[in-house]
TIMI-2910 file (N, C-alpha, C, CB; in pm, 1 decimal, decimal comma, always signed):
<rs>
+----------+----------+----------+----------+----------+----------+----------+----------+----------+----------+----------+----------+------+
!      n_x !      n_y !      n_z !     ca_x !     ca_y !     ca_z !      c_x !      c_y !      c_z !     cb_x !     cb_y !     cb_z ! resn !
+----------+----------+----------+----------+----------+----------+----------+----------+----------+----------+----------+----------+------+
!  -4774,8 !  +6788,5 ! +21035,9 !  -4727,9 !  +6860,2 ! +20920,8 !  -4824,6 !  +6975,0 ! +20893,9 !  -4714,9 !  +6766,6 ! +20798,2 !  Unk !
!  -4800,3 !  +7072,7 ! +20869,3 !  -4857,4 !  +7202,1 ! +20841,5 !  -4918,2 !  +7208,9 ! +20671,4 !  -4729,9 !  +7318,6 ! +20874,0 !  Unk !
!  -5016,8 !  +7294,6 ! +20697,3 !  -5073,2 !  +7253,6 ! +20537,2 !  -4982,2 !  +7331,5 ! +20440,8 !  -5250,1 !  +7304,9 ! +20502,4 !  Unk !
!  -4894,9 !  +7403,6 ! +20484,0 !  -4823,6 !  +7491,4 ! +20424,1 !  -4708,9 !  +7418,2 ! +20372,2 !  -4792,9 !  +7599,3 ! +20507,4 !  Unk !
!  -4638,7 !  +7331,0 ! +20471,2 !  -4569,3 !  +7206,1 ! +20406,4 !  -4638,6 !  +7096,7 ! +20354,0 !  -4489,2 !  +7147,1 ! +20492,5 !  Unk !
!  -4725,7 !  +7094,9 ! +20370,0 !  -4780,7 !  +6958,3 ! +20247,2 !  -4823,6 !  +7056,5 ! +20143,9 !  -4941,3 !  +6830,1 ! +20298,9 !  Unk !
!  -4843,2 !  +7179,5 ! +20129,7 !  -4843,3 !  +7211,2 ! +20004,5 !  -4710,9 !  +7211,5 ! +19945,1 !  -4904,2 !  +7325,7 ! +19990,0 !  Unk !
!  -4602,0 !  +7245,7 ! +20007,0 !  -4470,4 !  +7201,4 ! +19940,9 !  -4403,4 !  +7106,1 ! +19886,3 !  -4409,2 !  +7211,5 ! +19988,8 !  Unk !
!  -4444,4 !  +6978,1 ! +19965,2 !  -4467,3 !  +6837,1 ! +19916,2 !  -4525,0 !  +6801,5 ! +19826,1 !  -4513,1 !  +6771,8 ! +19979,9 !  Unk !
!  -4637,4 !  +6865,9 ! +19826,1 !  -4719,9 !  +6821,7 ! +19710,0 !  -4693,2 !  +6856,9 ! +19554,4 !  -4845,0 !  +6870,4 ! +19738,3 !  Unk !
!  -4630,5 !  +7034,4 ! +19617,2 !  -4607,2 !  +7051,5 ! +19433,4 !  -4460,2 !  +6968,3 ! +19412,1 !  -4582,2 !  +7260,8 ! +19366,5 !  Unk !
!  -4378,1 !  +6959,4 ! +19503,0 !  -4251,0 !  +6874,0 ! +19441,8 !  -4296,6 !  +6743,6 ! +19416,9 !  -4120,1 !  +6861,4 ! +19539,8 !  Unk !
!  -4382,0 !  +6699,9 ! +19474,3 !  -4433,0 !  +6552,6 ! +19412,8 !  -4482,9 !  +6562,4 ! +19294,1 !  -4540,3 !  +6481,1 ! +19487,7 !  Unk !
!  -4564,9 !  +6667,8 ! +19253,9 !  -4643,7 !  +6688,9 ! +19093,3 !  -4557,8 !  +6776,4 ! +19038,6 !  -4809,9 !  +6759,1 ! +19082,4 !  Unk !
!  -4432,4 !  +6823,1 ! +19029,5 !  -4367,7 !  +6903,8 ! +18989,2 !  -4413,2 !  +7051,0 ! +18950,7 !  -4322,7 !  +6844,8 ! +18910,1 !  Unk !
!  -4501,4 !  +7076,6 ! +19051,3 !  -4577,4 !  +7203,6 ! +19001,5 !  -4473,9 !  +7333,3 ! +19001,9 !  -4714,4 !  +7235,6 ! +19107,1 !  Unk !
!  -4532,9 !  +7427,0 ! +18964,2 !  -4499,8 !  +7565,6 ! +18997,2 !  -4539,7 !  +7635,3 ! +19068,7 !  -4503,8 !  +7627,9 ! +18931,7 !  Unk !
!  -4535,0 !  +7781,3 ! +19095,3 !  -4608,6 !  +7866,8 ! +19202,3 !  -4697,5 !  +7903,6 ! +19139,2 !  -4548,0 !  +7978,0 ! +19268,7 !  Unk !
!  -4698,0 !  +7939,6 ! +19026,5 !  -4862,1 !  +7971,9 ! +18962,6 !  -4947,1 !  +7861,0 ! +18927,5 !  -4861,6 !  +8052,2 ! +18823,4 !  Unk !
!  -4957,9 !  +7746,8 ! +18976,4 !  -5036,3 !  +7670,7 ! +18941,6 !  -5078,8 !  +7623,3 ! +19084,2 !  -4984,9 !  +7579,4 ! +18841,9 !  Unk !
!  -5052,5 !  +7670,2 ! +19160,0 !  -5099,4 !  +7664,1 ! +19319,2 !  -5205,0 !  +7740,1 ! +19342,8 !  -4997,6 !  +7711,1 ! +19421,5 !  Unk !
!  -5317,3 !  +7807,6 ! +19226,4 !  -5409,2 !  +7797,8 ! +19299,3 !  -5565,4 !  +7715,5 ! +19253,9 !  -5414,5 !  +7927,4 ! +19330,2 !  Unk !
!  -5517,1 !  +7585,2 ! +19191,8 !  -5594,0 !  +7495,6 ! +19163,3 !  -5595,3 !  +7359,4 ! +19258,8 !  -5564,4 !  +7475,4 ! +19035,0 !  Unk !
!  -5482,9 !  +7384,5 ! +19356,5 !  -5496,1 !  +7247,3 ! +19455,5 !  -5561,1 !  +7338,6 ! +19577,2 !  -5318,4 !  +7148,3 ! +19505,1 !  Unk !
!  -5632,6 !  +7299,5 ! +19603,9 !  -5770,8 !  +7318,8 ! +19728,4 !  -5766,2 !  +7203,1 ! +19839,2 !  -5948,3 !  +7299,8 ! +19646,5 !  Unk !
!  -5785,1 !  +7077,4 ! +19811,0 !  -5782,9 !  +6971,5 ! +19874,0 !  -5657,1 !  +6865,4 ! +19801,2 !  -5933,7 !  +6921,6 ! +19872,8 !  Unk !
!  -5668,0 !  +6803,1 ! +19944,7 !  -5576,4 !  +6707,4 ! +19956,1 !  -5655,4 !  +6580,4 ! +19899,3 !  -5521,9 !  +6696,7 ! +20105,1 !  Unk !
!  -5540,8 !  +6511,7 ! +19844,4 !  -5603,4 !  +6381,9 ! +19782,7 !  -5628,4 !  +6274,7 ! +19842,9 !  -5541,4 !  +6335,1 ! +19694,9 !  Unk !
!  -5720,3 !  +6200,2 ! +19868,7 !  -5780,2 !  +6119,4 ! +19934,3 !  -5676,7 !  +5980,6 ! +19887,3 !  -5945,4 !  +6125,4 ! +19899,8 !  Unk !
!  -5682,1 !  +5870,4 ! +19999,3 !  -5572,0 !  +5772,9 ! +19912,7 !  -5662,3 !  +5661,8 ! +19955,1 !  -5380,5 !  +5759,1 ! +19963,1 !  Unk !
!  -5609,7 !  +5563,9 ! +19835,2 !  -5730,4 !  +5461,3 ! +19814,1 !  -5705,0 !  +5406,6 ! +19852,3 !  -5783,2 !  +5409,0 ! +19727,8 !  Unk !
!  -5797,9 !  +5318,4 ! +19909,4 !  -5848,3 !  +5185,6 ! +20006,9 !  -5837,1 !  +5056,5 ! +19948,5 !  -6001,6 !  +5190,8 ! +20047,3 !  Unk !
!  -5741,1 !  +4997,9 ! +19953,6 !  -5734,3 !  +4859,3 ! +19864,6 !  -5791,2 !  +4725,8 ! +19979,6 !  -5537,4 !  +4827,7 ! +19803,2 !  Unk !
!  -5878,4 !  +4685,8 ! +19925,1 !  -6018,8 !  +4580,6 ! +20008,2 !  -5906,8 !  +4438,0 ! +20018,9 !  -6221,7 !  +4534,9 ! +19864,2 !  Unk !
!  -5908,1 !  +4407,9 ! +20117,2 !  -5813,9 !  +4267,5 ! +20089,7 !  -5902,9 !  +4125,9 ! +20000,6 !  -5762,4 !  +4201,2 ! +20272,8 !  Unk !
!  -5852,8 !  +4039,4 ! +19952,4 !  -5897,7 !  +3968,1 ! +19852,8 !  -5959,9 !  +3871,2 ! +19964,3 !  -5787,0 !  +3914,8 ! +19736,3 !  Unk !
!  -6032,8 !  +3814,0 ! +19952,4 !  -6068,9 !  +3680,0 ! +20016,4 !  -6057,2 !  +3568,1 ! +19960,8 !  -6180,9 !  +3671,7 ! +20049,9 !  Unk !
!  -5961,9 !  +3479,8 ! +20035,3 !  -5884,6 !  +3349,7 ! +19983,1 !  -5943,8 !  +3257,1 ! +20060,0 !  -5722,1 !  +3342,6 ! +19998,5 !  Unk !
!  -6017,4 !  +3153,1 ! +19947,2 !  -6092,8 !  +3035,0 ! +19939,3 !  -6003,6 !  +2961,5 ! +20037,0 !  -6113,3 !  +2968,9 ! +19788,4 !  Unk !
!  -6053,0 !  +2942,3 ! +20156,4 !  -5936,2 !  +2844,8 ! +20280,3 !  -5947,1 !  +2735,3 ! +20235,0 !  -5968,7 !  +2825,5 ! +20455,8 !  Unk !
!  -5897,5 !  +2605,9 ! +20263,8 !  -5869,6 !  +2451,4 ! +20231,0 !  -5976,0 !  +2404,1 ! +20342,5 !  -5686,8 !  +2387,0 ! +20255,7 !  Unk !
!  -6079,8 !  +2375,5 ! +20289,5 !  -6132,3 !  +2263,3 ! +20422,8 !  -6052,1 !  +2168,3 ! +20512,9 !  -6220,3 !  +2161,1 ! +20368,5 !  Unk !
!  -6063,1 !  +2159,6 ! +20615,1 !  -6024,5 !  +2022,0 ! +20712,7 !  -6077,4 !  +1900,8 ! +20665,5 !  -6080,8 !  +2028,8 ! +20863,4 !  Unk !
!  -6166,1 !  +1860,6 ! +20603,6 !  -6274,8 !  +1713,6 ! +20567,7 !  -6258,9 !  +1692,0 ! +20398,0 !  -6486,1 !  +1752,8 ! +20611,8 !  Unk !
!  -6256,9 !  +1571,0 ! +20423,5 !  -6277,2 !  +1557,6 ! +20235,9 !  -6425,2 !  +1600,9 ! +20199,5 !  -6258,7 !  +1369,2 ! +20165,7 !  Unk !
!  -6470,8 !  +1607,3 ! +20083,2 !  -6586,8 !  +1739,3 ! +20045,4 !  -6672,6 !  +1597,0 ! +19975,4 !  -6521,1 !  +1919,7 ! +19899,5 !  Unk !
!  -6644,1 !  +1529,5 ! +19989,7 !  -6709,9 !  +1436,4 ! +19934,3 !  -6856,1 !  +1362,1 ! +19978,7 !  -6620,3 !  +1359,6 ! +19929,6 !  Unk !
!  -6953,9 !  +1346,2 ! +19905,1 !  -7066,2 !  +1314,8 ! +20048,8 !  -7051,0 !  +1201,3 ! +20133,4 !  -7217,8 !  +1290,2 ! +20007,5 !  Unk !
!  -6978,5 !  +1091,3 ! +20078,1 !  -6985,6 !  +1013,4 ! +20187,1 !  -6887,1 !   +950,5 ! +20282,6 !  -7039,5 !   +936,8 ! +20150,1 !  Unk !
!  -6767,4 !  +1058,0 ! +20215,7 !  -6631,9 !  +1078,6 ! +20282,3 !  -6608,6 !  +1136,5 ! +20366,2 !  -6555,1 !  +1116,4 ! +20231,8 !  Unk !
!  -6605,0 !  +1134,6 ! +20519,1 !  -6533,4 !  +1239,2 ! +20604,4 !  -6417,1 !  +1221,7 ! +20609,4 !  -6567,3 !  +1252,2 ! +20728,3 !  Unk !
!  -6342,1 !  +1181,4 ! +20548,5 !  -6184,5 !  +1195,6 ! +20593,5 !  -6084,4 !  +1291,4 ! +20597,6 !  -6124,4 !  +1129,4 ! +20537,1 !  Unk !
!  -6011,6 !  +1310,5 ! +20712,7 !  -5923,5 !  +1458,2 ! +20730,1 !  -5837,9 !  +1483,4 ! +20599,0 !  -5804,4 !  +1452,5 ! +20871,5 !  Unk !
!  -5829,0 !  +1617,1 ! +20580,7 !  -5726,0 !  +1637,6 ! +20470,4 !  -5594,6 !  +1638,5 ! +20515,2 !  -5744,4 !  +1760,0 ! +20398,6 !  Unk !
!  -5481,3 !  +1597,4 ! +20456,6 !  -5313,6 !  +1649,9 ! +20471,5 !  -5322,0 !  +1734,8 ! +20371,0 !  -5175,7 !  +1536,3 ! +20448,7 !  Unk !
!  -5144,4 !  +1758,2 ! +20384,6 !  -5111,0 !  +1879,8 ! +20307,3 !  -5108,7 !  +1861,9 ! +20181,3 !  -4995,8 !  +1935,1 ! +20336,6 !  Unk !
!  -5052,8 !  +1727,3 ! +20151,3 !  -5082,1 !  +1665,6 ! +19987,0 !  -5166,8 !  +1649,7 ! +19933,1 !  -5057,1 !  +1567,4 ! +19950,4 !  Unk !
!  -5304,5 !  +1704,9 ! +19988,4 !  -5374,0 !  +1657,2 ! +19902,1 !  -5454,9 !  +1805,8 ! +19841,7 !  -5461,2 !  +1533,7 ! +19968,4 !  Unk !
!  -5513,1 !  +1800,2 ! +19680,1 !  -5508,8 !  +1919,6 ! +19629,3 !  -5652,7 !  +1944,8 ! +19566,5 !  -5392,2 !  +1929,6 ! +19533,7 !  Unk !
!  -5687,6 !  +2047,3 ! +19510,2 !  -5796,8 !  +2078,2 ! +19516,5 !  -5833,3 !  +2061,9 ! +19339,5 !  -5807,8 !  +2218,6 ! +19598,7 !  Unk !
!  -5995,0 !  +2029,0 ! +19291,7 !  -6006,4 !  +1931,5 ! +19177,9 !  -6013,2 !  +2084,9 ! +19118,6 !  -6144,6 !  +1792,6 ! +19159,3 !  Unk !
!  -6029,4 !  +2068,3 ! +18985,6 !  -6035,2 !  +2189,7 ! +18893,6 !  -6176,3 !  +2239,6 ! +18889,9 !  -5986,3 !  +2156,1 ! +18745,2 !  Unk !
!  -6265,2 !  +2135,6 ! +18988,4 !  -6456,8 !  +2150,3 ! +18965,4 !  -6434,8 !  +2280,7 ! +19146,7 !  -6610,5 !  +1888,8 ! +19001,8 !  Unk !
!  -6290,9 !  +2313,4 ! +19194,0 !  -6294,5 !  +2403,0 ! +19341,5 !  -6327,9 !  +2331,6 ! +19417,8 !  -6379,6 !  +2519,6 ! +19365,2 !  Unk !
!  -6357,5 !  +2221,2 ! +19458,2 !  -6360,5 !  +2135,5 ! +19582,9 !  -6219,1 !  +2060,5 ! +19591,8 !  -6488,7 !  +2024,5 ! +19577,0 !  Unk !
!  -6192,2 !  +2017,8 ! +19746,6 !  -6068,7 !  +1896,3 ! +19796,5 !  -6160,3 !  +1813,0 ! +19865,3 !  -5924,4 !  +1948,5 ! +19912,6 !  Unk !
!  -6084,6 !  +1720,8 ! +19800,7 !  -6131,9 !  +1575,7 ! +19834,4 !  -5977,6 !  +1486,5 ! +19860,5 !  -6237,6 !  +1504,0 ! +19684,4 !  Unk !
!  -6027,6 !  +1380,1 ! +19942,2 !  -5924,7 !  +1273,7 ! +20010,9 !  -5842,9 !  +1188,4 ! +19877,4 !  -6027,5 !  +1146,6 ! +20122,5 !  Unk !
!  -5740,6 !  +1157,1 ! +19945,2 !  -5657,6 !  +1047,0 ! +19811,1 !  -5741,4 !   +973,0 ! +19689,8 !  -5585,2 !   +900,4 ! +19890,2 !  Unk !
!  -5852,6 !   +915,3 ! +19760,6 !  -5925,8 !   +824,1 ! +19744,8 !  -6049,9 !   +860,9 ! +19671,9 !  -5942,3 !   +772,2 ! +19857,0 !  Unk !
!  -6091,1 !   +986,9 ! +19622,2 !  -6155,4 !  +1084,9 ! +19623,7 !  -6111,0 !  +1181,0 ! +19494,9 !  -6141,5 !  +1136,5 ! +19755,5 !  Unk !
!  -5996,7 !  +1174,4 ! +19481,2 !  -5886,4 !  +1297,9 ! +19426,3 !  -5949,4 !  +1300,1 ! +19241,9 !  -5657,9 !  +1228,1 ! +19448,0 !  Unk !
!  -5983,9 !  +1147,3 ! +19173,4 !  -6012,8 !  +1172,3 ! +19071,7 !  -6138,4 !  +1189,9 ! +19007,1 !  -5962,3 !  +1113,5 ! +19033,6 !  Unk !
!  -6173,6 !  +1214,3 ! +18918,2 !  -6261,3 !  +1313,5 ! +18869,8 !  -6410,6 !  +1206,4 ! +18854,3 !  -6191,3 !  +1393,5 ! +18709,7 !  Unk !
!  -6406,5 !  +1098,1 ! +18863,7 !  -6451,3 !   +944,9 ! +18848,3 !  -6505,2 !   +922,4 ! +18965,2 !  -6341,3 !   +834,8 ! +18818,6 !  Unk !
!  -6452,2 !   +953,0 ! +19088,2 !  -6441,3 !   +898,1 ! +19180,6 !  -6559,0 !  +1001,6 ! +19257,8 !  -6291,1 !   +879,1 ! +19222,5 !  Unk !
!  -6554,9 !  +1139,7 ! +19215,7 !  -6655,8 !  +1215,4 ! +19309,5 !  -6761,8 !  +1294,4 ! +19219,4 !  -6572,8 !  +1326,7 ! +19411,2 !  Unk !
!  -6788,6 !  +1262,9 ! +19095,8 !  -6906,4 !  +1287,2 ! +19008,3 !  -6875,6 !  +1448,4 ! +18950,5 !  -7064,0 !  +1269,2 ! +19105,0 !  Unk !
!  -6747,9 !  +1456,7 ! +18909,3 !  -6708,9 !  +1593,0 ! +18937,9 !  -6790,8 !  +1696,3 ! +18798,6 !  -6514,4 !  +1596,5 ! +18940,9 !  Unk !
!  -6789,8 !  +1763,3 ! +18855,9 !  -6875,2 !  +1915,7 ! +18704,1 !  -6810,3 !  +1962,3 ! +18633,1 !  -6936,9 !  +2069,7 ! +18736,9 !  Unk !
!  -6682,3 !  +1913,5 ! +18634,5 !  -6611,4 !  +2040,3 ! +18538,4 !  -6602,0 !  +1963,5 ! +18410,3 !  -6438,6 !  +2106,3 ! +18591,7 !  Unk !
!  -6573,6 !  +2081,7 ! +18308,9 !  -6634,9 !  +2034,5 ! +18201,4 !  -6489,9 !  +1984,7 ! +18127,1 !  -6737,3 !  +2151,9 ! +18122,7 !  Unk !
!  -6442,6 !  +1891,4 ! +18120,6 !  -6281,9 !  +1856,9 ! +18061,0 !  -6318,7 !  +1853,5 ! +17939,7 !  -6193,8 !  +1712,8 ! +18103,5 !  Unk !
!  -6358,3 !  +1809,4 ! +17863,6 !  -6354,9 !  +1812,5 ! +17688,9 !  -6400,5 !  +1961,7 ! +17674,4 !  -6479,8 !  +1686,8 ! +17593,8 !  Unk !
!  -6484,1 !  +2026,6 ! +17726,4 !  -6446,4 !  +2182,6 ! +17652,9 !  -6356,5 !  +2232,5 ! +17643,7 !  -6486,8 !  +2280,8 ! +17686,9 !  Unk !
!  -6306,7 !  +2272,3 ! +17789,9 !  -6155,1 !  +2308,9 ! +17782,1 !  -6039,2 !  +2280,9 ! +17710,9 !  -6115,2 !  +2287,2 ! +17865,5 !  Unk !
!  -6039,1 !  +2133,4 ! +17680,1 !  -5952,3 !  +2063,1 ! +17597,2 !  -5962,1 !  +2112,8 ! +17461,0 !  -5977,4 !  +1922,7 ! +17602,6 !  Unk !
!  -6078,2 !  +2153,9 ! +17415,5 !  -6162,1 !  +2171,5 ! +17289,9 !  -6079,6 !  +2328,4 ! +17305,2 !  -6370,6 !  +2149,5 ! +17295,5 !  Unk !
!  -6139,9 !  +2384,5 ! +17385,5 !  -6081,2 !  +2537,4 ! +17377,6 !  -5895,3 !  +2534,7 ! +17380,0 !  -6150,3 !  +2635,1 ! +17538,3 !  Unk !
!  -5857,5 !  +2490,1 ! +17409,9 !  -5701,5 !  +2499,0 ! +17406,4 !  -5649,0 !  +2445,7 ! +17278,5 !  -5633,6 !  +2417,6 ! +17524,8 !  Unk !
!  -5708,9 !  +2362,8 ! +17239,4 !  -5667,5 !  +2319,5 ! +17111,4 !  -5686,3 !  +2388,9 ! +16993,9 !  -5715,3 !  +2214,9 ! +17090,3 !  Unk !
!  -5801,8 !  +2462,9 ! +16985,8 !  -5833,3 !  +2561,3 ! +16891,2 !  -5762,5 !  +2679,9 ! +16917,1 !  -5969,7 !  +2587,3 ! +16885,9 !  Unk !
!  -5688,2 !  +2701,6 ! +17002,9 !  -5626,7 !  +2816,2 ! +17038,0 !  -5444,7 !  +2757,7 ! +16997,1 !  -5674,7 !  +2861,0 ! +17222,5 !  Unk !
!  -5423,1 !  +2657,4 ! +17035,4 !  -5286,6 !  +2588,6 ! +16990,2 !  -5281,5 !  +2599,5 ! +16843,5 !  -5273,6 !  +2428,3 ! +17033,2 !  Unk !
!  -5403,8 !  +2503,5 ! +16786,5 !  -5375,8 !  +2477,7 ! +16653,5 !  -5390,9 !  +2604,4 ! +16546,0 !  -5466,1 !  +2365,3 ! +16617,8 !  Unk !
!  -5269,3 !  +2599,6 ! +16471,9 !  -5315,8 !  +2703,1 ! +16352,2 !  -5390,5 !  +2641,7 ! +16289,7 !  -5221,1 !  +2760,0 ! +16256,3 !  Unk !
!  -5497,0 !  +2739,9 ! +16180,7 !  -5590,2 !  +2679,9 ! +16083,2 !  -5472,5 !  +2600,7 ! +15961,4 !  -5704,6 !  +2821,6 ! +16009,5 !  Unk !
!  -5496,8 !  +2565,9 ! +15881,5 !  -5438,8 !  +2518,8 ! +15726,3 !  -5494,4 !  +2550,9 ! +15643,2 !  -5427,7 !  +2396,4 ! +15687,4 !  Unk !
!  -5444,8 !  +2606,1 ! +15534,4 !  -5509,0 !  +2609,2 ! +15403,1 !  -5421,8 !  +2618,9 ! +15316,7 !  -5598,5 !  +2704,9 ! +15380,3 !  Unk !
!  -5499,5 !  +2489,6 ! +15234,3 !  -5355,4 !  +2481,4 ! +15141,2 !  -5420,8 !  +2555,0 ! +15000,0 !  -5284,7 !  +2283,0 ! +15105,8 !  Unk !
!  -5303,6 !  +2576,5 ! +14949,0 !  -5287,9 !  +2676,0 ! +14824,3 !  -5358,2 !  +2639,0 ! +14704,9 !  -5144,8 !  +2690,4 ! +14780,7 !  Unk !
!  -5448,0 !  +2668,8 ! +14635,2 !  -5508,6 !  +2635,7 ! +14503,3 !  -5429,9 !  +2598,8 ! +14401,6 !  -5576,9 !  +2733,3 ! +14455,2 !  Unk !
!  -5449,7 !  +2493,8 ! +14347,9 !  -5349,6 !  +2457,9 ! +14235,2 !  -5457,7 !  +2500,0 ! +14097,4 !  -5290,9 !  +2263,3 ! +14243,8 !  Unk !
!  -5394,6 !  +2502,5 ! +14028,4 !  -5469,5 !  +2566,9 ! +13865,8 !  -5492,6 !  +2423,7 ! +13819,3 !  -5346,5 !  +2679,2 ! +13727,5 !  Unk !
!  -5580,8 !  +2372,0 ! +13753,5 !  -5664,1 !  +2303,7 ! +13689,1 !  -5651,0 !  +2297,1 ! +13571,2 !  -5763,1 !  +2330,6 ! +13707,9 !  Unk !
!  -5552,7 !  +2211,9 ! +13502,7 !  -5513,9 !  +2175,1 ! +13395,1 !  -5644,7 !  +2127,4 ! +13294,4 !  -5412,9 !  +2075,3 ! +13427,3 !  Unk !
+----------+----------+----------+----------+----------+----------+----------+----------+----------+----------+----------+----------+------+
</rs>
């Protein structure tokens, strides 16, 4: 493509005019979007004294580790995550406050 047609392109893309063609100089650089890196599923249960293979059913704890059937509850592998905060935080976010209305004092 000729720079003469990507300048044509360009102002019909920005709807320019001819007098405003002489503020594009360069072409716009187009951005680089980084691909995300996705946490893979281990093959082994994560557990220390568990090696057992993972299947497909089995899912990963809310502390980011997978662990085996046997393994899966939160009891079972000394897990970190903090469940009563969260619980604490959702609830204060569910519950409206109350306040009830002043009565006059006879």
């Amino acid at each position: 493509m000729s720079s003469e047609a990507r300048l044509k392109y360009y102002m019909e893309a920005l709807k320019l005019t001819a007098l405003d063609t002489t503020f594009i100089e360069e072409e716009p650089t187009p951005v680089k979007e980084e691909p995300k890196e996705e946490a893979k599923k281990p093959k082994r249960c994560q557990h220390a004294e568990c090696n057992k293979k993972l299947v497909l059913t089995d899912f990963a704890c809310k502390c980011k580790q997978f662990y085996c059937a046997t393994h899966r509850f939160s009891a079972a592998h000394s897990c970190t995550f903090d469940y009563k905060g969260t619980g604490k935080e959702q609830l204060t976010k569910q519950l409206a406050e109350v306040k009830g209305s002043r009565l006059e004092k006879i």
